[in-house]
C-alpha positions, 0 to 999 in steps of 0.5 A: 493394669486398668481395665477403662482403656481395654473396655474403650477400645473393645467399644469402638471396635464394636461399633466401627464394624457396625457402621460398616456393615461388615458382619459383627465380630465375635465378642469373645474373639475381640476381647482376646484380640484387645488384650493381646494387643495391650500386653503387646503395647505394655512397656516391659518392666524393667528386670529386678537388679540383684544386688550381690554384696561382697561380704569381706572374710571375717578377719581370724584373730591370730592367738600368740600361743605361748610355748607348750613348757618342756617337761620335766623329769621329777626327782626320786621321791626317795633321794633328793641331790647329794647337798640334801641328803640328811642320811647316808645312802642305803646299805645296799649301794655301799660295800663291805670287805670280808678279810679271810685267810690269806685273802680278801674281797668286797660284797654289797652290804645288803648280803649275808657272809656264812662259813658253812661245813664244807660239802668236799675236800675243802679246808673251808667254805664261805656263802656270800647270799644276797637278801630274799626277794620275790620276782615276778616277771611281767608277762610271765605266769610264774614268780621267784621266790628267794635268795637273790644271788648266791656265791661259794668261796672255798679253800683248798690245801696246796701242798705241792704248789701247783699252779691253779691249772694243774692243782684243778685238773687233778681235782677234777679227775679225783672227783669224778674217779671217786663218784665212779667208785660210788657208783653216783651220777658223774654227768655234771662233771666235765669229763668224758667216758673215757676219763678225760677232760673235756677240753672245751669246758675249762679254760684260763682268764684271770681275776683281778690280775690274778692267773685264773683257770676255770672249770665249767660245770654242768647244773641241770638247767644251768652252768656251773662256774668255777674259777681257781686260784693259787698262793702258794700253799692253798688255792681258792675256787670261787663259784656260782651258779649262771641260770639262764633268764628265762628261768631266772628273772634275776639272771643278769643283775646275778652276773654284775655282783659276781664280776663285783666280788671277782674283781675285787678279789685279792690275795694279801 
């Protein structure tokens, strides 16, 4: 704002009060008074428009992601399809047959058939043991160390052609009349006090069609399984040891080879 017309106009208020002879104003009064009064005649400046731009949203370009693949199982390094195969599989996912006296039966290829002394009455006795292994289970603090599964194939003479309950009820009360005699231990033997069976550890079933009777041992830790058959005039125990999991890793696998050999069990 110019100072020229607030100075005129303070001027003439000035000399007005002078040739009326009215009382001179006070200057300071005056100036105050003009320039309320030329701060009131001032036009008032029009308000500043804000310009407020409309910024349009950043368009998102929109990616086509391709298909996440779906994964796929890579093949065991160590066999490839049946058509690629340039050996044969291992010995240890084929069989074998072991043809004994009177009888014959299939064991994997990887185990081992031995004809041992017979530790009782029997005319012979057969071990089919599978390879030595080390198991360690994971969240244990313990390991195995040995033969993977062990099965006893004994012969017995039959003279009098019992059929397999009879013959094995006998041949359970002799042994355990002659450990007695002998003043050794008979609490593995499934006989009471009293000299009688204990019905609820023997029982009959059959293997591989044949009529079976079974024998249930106690083993320490573990049972003891007999199965007995018959043919005329010798009869055939097949058994085993059945150890619990937790104090053999391998108990499970133990079970399917010996159902294996007992189901391909026959007499000739």
């Amino acid at each position: 704002m110019k100072r020229q017309p607030l100075l005129l106009l303070i001027a003439m208020s000035l000399a007005l009060a002078a040739c009326s002879g009215a009382p001179t104003p006070d200057v300071e009064e005056t100036v105050q008074a003009g320039v309320a009064a030329t701060l009131t005649a001032q036009p008032t400046e029009p308000s500043t428009a804000t310009a407020t731009a409309t910024i349009p949203p950043t368009p998102t370009a929109t990616a086509t992601q391709a298909p996440t693949p779906t994964p796929t199982a890579e093949p065991h390094p160590g066999y490839g399809a049946p058509s690629e195969m340039a050996t044969p599989l291992p010995a240890a996912l084929s069989l074998q047959t072991y043809d004994g006296p009177g009888f014959s039966f299939h064991y994997p290829s990887n185990a081992q058939v031995e004809t041992v002394e017979p530790e009782v009455a029997a005319v012979s006795e057969l071990h089919v043991t599978g390879p030595v292994v080390w198991v360690k289970p994971g969240d244990a603090d313990w390991s195995y160390n040995g033969e993977a599964y062990e099965l006893i194939v004994r012969t017995f003479e039959n003279p009098q052609e019992l059929d397999a309950e009879s013959w094995a009820r006998e041949y359970v009360l002799e042994r355990w009349e002659e450990a007695k005699d002998q003043n050794r231990p008979t609490g593995s033997l499934p006989v009471t006090e009293e000299g009688t069976i204990r019905e609820d550890w023997v029982g009959h079933s059959e293997v591989a069609g044949e009529p079976t009777f079974w024998v249930r041992y106690f083993w320490f830790d573990s049972y003891y399984w007999a199965f007995y058959l018959t043919a005329e005039d010798h009869v055939v125990e097949l058994s085993f040891v059945d150890y619990p999991l937790p104090n053999q890793p391998l108990a499970v696998v133990e079970v399917d080879i010996y159902a294996l050999i007992l189901d391909t069990f026959q007499f000739d």
